[in-house]
Biopython code that builds the backbone (N, CA, C, O; Angstrom):
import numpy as np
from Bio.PDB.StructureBuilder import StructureBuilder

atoms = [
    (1, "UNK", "N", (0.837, -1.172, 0.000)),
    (1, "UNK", "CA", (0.000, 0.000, 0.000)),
    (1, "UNK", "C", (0.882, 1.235, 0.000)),
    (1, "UNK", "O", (2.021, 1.382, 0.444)),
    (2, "UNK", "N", (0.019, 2.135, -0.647)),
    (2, "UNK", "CA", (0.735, 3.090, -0.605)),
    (2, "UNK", "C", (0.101, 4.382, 0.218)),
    (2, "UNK", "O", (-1.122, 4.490, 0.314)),
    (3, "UNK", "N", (1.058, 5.421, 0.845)),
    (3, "UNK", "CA", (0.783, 6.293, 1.575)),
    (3, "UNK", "C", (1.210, 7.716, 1.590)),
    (3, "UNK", "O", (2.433, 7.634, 1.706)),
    (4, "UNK", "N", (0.903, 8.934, 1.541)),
    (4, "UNK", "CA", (1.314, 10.323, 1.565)),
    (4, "UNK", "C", (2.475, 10.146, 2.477)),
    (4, "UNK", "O", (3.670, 10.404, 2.325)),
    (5, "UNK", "N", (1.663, 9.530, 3.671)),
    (5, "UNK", "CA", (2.419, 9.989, 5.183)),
    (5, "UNK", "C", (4.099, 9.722, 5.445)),
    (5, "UNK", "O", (4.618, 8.634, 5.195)),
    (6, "UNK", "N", (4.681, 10.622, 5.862)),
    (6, "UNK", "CA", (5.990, 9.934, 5.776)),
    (6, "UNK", "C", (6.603, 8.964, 7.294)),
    (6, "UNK", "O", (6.312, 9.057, 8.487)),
    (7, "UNK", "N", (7.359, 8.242, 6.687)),
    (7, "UNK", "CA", (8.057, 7.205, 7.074)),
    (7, "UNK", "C", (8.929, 7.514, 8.477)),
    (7, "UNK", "O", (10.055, 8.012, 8.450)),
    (8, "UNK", "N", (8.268, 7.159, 9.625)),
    (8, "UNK", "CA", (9.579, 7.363, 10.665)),
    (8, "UNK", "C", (10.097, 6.397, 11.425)),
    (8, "UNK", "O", (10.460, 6.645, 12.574)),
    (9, "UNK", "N", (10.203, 5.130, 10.867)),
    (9, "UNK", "CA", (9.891, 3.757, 11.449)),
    (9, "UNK", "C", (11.794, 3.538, 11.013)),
    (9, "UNK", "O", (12.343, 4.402, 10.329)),
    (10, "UNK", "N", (12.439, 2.525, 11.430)),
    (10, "UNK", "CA", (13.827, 1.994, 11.062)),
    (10, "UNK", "C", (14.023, 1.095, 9.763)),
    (10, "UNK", "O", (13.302, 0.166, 9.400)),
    (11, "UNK", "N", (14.974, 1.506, 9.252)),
    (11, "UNK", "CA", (14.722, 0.987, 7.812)),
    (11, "UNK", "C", (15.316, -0.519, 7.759)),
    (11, "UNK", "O", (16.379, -0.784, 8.321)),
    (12, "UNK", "N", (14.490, -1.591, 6.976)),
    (12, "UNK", "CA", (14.892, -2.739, 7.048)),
    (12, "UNK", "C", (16.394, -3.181, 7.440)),
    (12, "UNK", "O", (16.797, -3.734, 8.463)),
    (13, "UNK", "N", (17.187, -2.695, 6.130)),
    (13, "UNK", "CA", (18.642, -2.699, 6.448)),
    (13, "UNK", "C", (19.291, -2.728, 7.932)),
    (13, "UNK", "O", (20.104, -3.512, 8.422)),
    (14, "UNK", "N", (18.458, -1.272, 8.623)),
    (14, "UNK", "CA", (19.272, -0.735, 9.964)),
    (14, "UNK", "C", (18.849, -2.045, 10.331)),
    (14, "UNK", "O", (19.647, -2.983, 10.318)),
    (15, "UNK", "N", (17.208, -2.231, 10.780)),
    (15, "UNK", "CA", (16.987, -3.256, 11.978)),
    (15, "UNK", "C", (17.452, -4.721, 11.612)),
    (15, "UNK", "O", (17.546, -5.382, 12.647)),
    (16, "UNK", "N", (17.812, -5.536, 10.346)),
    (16, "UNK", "CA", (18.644, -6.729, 10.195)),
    (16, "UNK", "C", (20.259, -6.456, 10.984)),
    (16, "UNK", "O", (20.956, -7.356, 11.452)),
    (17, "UNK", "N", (20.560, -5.157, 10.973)),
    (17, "UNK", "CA", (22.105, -5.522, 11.332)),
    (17, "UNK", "C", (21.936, -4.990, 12.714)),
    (17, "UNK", "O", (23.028, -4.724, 13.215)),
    (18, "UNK", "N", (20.707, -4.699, 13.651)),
    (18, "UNK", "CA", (20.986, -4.765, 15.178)),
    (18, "UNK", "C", (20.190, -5.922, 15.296)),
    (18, "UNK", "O", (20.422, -6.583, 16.308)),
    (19, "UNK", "N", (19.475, -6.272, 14.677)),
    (19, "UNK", "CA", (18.848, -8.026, 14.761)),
    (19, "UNK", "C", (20.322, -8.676, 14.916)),
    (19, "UNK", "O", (20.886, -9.047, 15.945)),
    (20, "UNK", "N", (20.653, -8.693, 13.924)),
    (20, "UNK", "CA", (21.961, -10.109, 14.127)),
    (20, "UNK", "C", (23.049, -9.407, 14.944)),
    (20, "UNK", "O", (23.874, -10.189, 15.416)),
    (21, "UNK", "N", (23.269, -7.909, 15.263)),
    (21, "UNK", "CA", (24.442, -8.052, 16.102)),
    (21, "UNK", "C", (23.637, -8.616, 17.901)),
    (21, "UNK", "O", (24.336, -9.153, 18.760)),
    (22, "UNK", "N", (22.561, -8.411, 18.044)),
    (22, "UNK", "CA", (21.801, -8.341, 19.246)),
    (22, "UNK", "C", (21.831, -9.954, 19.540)),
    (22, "UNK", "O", (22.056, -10.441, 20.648)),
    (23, "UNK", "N", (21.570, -10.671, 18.376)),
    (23, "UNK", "CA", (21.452, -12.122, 18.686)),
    (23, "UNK", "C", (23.073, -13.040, 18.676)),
    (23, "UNK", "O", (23.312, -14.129, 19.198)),
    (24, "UNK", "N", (23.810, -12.323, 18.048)),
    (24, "UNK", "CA", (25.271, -12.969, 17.439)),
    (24, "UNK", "C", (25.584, -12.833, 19.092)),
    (24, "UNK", "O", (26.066, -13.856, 19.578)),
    (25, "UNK", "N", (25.340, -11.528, 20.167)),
    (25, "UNK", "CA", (25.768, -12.127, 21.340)),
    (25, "UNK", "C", (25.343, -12.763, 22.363)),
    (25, "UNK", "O", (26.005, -13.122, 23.336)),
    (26, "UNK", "N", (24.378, -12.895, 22.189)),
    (26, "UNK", "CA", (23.325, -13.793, 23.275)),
    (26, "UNK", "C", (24.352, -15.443, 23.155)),
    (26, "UNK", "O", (24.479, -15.933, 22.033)),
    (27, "UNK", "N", (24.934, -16.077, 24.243)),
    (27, "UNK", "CA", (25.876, -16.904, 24.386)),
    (27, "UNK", "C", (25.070, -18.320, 25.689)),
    (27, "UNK", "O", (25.011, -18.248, 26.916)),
    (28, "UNK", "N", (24.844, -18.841, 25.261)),
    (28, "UNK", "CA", (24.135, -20.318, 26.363)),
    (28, "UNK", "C", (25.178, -21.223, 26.033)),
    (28, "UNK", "O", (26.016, -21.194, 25.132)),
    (29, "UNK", "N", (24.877, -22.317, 27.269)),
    (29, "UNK", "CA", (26.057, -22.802, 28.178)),
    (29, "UNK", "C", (25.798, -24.462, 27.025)),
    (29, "UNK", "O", (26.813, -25.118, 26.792)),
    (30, "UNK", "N", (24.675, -24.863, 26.534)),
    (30, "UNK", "CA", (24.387, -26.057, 26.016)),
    (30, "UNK", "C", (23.686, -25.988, 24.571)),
    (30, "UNK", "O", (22.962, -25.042, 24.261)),
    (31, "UNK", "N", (23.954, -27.046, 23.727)),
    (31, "UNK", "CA", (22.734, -26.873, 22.673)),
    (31, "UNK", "C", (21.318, -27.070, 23.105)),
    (31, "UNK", "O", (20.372, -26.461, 22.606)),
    (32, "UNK", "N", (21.256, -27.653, 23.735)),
    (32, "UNK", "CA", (19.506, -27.584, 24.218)),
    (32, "UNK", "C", (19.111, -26.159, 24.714)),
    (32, "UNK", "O", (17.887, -26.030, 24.668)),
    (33, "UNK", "N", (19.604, -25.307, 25.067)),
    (33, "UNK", "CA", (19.805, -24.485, 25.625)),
    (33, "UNK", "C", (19.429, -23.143, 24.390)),
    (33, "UNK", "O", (18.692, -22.158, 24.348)),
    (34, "UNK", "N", (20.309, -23.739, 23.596)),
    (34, "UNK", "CA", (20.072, -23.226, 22.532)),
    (34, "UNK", "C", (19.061, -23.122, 21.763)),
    (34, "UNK", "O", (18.558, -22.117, 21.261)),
    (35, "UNK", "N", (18.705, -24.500, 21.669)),
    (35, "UNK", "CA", (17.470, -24.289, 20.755)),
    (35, "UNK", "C", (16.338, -24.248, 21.218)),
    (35, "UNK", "O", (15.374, -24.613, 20.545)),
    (36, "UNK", "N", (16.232, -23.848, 22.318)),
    (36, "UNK", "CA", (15.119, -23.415, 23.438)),
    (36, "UNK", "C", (15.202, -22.076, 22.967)),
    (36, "UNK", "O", (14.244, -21.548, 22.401)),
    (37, "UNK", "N", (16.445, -21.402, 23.190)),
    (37, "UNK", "CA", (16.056, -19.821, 22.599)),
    (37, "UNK", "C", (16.096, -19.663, 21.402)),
    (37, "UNK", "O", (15.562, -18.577, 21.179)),
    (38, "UNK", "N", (16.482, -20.202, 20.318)),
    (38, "UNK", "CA", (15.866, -20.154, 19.053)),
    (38, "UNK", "C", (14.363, -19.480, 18.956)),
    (38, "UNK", "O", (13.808, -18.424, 18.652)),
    (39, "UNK", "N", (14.020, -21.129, 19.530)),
    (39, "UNK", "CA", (12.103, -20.995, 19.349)),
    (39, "UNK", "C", (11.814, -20.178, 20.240)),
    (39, "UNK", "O", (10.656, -19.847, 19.981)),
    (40, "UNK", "N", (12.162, -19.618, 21.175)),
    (40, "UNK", "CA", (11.516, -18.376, 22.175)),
    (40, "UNK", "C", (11.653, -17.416, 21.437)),
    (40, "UNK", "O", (10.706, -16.682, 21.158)),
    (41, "UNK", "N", (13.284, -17.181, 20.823)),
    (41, "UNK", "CA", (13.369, -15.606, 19.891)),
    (41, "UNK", "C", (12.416, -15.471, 18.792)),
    (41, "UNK", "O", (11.793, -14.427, 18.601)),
    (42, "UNK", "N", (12.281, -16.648, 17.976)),
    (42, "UNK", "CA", (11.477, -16.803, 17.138)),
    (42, "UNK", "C", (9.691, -16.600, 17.130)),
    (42, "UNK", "O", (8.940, -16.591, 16.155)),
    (43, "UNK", "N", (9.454, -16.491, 18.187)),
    (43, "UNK", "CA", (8.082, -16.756, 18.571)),
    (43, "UNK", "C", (7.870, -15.424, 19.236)),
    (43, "UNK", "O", (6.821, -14.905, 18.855)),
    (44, "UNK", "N", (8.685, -14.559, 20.300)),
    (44, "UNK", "CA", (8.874, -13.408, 20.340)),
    (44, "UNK", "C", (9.275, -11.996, 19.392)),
    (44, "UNK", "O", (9.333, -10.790, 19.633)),
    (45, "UNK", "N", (9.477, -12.726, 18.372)),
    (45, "UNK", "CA", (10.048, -11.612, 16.924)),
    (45, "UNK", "C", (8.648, -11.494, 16.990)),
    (45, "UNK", "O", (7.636, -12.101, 17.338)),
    (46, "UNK", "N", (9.203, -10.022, 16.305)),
    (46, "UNK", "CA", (7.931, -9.077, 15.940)),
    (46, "UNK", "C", (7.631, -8.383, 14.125)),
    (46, "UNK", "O", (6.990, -7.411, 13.727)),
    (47, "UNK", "N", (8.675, -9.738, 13.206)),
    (47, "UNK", "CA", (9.059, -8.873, 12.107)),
    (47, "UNK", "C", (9.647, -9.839, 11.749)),
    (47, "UNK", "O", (10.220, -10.552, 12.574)),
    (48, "UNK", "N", (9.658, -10.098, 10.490)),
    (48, "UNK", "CA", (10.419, -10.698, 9.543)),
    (48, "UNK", "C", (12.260, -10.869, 9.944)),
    (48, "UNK", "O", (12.801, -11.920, 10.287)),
    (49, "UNK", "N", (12.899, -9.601, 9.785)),
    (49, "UNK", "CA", (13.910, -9.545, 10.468)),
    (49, "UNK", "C", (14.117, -10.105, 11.158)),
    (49, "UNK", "O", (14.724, -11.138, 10.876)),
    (50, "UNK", "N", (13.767, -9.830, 12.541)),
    (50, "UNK", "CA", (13.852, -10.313, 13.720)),
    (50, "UNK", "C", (13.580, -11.935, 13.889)),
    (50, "UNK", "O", (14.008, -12.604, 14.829)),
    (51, "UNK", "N", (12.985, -12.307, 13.069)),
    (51, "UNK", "CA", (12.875, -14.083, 12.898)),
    (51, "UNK", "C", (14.101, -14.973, 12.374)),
    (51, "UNK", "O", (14.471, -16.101, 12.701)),
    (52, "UNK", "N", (14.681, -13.893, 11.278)),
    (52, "UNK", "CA", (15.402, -14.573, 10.729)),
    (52, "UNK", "C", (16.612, -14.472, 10.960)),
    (52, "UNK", "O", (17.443, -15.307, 10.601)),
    (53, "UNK", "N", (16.939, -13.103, 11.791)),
    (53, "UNK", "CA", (18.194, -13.500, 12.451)),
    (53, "UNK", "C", (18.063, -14.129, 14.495)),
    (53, "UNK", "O", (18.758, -13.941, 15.493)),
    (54, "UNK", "N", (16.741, -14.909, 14.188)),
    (54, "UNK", "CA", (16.487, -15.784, 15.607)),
    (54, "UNK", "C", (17.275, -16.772, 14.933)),
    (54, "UNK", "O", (18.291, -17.129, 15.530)),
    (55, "UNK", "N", (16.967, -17.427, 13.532)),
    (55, "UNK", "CA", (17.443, -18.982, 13.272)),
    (55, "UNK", "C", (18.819, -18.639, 12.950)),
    (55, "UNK", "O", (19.641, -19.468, 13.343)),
    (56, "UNK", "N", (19.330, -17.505, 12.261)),
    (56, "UNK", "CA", (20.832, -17.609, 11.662)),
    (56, "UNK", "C", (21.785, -17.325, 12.622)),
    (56, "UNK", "O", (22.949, -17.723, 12.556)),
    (57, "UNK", "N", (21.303, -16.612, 13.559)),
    (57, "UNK", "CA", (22.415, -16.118, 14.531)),
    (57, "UNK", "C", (21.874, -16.372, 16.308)),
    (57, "UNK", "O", (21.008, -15.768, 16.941)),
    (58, "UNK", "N", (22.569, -17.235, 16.629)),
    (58, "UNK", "CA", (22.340, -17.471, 18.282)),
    (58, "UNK", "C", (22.971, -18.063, 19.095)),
    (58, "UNK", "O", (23.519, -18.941, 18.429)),
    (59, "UNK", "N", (23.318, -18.199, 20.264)),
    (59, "UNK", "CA", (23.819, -18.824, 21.363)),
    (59, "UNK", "C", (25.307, -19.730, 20.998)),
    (59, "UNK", "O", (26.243, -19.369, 21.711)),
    (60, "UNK", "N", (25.555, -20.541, 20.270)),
    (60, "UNK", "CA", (27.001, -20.991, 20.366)),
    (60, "UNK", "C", (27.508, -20.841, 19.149)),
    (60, "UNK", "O", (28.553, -21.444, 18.903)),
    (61, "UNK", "N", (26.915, -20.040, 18.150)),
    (61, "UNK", "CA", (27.834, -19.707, 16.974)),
    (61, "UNK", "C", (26.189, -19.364, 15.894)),
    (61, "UNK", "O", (25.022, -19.043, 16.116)),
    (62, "UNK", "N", (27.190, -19.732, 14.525)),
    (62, "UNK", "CA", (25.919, -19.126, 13.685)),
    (62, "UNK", "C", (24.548, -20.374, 13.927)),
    (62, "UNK", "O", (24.809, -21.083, 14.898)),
    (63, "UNK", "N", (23.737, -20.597, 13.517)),
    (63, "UNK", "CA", (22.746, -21.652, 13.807)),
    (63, "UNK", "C", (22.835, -22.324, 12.451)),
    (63, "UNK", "O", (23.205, -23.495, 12.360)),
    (64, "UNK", "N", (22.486, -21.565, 11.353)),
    (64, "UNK", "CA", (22.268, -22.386, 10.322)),
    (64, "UNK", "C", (23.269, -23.481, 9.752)),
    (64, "UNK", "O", (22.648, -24.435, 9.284)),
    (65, "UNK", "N", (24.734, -23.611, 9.660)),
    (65, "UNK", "CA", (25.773, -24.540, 9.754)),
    (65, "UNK", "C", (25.961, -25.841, 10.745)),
    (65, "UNK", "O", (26.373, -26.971, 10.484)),
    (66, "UNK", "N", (25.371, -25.085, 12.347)),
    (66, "UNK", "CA", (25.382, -25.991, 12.968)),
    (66, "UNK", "C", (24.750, -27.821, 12.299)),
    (66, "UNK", "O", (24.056, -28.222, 11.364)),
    (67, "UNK", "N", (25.585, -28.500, 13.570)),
    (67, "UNK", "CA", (25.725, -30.141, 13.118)),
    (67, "UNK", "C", (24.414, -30.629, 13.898)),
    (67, "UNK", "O", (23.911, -31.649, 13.427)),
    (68, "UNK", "N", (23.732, -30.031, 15.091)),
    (68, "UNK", "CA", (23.216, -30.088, 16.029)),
    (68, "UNK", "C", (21.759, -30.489, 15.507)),
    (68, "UNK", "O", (20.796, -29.813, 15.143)),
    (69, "UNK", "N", (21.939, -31.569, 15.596)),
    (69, "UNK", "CA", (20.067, -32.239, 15.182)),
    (69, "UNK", "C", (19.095, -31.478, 15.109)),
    (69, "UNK", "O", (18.471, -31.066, 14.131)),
    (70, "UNK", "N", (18.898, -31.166, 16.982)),
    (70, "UNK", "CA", (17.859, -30.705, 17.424)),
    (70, "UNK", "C", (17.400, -29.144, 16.736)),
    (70, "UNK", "O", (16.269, -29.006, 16.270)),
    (71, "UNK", "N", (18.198, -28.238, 16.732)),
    (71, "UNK", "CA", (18.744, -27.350, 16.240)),
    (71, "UNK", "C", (18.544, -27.254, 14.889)),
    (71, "UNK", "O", (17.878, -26.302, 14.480)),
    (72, "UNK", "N", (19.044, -28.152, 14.018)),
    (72, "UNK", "CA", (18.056, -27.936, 12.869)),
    (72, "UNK", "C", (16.828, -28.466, 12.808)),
    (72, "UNK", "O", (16.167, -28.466, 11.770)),
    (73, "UNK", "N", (16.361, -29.043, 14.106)),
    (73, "UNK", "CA", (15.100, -29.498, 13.740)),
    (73, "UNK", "C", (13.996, -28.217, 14.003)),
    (73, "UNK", "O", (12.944, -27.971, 13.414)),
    (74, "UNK", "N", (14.659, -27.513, 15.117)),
    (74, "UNK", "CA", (13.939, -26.125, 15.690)),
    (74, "UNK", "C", (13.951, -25.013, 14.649)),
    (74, "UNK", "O", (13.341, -23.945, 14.590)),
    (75, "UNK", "N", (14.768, -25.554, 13.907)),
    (75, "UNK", "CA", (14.576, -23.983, 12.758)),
    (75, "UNK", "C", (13.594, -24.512, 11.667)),
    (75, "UNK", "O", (12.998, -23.621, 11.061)),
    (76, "UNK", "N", (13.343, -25.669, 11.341)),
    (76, "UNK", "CA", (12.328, -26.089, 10.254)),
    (76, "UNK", "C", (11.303, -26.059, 11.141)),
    (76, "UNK", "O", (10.321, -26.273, 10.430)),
    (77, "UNK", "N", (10.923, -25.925, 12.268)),
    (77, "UNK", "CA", (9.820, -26.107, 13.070)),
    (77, "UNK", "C", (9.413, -24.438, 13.022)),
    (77, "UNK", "O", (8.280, -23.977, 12.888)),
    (78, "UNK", "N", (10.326, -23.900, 13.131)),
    (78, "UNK", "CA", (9.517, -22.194, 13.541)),
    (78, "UNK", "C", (9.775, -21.885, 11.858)),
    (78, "UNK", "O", (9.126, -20.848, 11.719)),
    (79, "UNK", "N", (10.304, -22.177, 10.637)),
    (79, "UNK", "CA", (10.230, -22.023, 9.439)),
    (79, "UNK", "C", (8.640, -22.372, 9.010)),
    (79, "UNK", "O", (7.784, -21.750, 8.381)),
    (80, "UNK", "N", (8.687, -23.814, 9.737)),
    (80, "UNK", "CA", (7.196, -24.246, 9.117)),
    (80, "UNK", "C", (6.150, -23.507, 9.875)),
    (80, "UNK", "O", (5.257, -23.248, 9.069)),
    (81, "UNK", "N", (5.797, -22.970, 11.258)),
    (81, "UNK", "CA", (5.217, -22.466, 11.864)),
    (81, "UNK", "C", (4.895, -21.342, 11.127)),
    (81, "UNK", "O", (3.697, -21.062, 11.086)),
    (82, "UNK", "N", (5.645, -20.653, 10.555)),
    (82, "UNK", "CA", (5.455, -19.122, 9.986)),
    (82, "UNK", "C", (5.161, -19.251, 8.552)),
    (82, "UNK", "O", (5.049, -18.242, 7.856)),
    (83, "UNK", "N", (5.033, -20.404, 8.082)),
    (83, "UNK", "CA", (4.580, -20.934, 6.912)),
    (83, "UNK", "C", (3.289, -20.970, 6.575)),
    (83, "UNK", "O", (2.817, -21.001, 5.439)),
    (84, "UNK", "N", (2.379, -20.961, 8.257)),
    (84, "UNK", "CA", (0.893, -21.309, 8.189)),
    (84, "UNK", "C", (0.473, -19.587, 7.913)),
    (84, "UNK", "O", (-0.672, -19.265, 7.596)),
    (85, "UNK", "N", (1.392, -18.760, 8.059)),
    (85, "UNK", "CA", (0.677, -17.118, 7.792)),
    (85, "UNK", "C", (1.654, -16.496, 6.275)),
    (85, "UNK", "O", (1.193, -15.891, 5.307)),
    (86, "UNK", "N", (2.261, -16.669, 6.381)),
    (86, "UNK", "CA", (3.413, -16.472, 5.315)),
    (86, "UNK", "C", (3.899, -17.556, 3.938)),
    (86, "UNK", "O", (4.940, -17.412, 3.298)),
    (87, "UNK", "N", (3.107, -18.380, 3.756)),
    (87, "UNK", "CA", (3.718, -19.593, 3.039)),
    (87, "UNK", "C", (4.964, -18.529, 1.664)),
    (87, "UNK", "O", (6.081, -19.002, 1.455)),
    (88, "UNK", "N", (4.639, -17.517, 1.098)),
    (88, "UNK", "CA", (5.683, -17.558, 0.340)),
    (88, "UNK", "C", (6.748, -16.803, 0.770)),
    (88, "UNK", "O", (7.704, -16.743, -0.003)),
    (89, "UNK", "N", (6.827, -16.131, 1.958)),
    (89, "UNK", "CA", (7.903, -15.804, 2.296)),
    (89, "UNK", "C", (9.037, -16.939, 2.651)),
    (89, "UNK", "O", (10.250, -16.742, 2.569)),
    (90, "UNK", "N", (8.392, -18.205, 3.073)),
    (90, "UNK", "CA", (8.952, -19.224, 3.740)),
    (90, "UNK", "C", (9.739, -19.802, 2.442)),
    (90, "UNK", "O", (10.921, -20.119, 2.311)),
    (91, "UNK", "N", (8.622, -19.822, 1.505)),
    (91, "UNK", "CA", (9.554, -20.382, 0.138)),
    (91, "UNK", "C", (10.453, -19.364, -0.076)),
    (91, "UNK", "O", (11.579, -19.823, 0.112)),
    (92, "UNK", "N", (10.486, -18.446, -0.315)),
    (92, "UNK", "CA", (11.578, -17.599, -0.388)),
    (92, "UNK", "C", (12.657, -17.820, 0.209)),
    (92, "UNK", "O", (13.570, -18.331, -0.440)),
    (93, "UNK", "N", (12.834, -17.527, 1.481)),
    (93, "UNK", "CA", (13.706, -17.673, 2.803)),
    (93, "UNK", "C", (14.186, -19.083, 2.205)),
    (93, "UNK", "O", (15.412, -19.188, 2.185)),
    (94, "UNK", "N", (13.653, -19.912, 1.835)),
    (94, "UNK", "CA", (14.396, -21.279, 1.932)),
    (94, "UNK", "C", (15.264, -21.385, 0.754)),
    (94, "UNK", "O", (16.350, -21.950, 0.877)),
    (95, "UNK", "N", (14.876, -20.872, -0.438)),
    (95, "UNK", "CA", (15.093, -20.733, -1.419)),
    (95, "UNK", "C", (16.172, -20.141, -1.589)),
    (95, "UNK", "O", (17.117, -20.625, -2.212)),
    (96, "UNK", "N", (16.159, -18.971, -1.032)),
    (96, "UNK", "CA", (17.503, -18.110, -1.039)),
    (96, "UNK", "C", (18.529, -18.734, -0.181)),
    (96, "UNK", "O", (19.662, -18.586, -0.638)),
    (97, "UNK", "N", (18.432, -19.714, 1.484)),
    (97, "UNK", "CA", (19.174, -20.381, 1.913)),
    (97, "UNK", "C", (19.223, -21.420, 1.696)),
    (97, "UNK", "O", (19.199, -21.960, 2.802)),
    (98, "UNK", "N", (19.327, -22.743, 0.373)),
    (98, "UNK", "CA", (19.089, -23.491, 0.054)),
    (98, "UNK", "C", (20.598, -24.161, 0.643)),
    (98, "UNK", "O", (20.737, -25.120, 1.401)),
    (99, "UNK", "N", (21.684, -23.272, -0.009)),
    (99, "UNK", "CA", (22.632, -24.409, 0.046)),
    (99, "UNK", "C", (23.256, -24.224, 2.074)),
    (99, "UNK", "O", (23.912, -24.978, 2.792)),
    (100, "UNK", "N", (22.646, -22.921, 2.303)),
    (100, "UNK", "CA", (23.356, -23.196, 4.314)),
    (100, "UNK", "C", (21.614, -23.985, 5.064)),
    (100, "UNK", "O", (21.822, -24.638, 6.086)),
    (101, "UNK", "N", (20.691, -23.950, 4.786)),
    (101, "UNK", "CA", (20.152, -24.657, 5.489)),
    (101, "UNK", "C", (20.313, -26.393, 4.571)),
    (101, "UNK", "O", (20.554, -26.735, 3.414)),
    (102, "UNK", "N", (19.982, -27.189, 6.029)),
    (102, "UNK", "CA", (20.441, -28.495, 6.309)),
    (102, "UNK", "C", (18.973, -29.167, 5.795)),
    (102, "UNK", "O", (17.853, -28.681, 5.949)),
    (103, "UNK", "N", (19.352, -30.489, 5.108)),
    (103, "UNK", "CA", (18.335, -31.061, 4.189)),
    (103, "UNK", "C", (16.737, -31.090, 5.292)),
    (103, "UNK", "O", (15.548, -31.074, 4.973)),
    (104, "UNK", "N", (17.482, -31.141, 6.754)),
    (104, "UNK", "CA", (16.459, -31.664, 8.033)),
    (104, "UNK", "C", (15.560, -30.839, 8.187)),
    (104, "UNK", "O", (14.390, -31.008, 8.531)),
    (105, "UNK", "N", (16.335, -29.566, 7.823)),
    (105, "UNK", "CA", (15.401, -28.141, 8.121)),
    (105, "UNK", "C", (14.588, -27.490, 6.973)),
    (105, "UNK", "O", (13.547, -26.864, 7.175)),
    (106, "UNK", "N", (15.046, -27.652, 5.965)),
    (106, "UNK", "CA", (14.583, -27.677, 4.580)),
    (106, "UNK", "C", (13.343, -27.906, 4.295)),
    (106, "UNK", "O", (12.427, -27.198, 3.876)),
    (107, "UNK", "N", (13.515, -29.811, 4.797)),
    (107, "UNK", "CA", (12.164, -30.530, 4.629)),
    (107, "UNK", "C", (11.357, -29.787, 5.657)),
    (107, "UNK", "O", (10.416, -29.101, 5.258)),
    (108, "UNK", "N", (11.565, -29.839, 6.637)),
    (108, "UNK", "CA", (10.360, -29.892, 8.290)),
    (108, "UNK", "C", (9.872, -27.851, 7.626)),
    (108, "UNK", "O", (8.779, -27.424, 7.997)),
    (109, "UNK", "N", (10.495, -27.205, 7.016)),
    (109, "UNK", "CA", (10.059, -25.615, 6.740)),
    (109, "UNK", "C", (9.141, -26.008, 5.425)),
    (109, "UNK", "O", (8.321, -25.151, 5.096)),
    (110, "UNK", "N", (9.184, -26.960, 4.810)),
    (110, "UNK", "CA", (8.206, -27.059, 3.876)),
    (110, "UNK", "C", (7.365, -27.941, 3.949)),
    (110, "UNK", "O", (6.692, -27.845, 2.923)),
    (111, "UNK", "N", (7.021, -28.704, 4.523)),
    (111, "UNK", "CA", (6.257, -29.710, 5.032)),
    (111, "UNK", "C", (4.597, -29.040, 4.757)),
    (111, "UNK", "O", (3.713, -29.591, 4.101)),
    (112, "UNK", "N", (4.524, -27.961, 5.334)),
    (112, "UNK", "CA", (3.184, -27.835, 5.006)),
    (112, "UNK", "C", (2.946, -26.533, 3.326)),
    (112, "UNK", "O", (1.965, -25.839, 3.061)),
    (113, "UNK", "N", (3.696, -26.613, 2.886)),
    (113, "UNK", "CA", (3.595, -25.467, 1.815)),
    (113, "UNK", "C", (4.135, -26.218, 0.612)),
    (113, "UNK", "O", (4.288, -25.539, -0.403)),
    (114, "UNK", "N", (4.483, -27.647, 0.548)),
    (114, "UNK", "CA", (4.927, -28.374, -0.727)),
    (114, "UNK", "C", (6.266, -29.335, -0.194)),
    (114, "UNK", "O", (6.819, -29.285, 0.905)),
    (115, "UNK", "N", (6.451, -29.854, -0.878)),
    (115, "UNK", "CA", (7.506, -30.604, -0.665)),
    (115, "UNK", "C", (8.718, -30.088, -1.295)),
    (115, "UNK", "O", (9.787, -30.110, -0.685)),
    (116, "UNK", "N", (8.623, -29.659, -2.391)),
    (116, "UNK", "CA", (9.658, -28.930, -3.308)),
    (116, "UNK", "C", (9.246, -27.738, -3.996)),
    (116, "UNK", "O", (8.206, -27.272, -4.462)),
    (117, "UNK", "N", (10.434, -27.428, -3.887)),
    (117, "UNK", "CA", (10.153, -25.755, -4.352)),
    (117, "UNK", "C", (10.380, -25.784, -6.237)),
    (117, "UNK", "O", (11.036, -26.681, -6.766)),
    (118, "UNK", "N", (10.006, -25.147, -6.694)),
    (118, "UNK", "CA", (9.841, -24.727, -7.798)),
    (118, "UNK", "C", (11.660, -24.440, -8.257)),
    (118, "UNK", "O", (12.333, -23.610, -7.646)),
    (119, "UNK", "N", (12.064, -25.041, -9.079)),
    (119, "UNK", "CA", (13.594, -24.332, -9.549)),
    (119, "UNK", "C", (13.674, -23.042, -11.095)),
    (119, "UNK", "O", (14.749, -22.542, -11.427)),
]
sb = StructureBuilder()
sb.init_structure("model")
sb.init_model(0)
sb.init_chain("A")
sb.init_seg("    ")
for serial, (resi, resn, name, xyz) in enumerate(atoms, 1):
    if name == "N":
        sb.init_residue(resn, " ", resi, " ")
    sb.init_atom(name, np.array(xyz, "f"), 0.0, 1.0, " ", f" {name:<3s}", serial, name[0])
structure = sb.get_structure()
């Protein structure tokens, strides 16, 4: 939509790079630990942004590389969750992280929006 009124809100750009510096230091002692705050940050975001640097950036390093099962299982879980209001942003997001997200998280973020994405 479009509007006269002008704009005094933070511009995408700004709020992705205090999203990920805000989450890059948040530091927990375990992976469970971890992916407990994943899905809390994730479920507490208020914005696109803010979701997506819940899964890429948290607690013992970046998230999306991680080896950590559970961990990728928590990011296809709040991927697919935000899938039930958003389905093509989710394809997007996955799409564009095809080759750093993990086949585990991939599947469980598309589970309800297709099985495969369109190439």
């Amino acid at each position: 939509m479009k509007s006269a009124m002008p704009f005094h809100g933070v511009s995408a750009p700004d709020l992705r790079r205090v999203c990920r510096e805000v989450f890059a230091g948040c530091r927990f002692p375990s992976a469970v630990a971890w992916r407990g705050a994943v899905l809390a940050f994730w479920r507490g975001a208020r914005c696109r942004e803010e979701r997506h640097a819940a899964i890429e950036l948290s607690g013992l390093g970046p998230s999306l590389p991680s080896k950590e099962f559970f961990l990728r299982k928590a990011i296809g879980w709040a991927l697919r969750q935000y899938a039930w209001t958003d389905p093509a942003e989710v394809r997007r997001y996955v799409r564009e992280n095809e080759g750093r997200l993990s086949p585990l998280s991939r599947r469980e973020a598309l589970k309800n929006v297709g099985a495969s994405l369109p190439r």
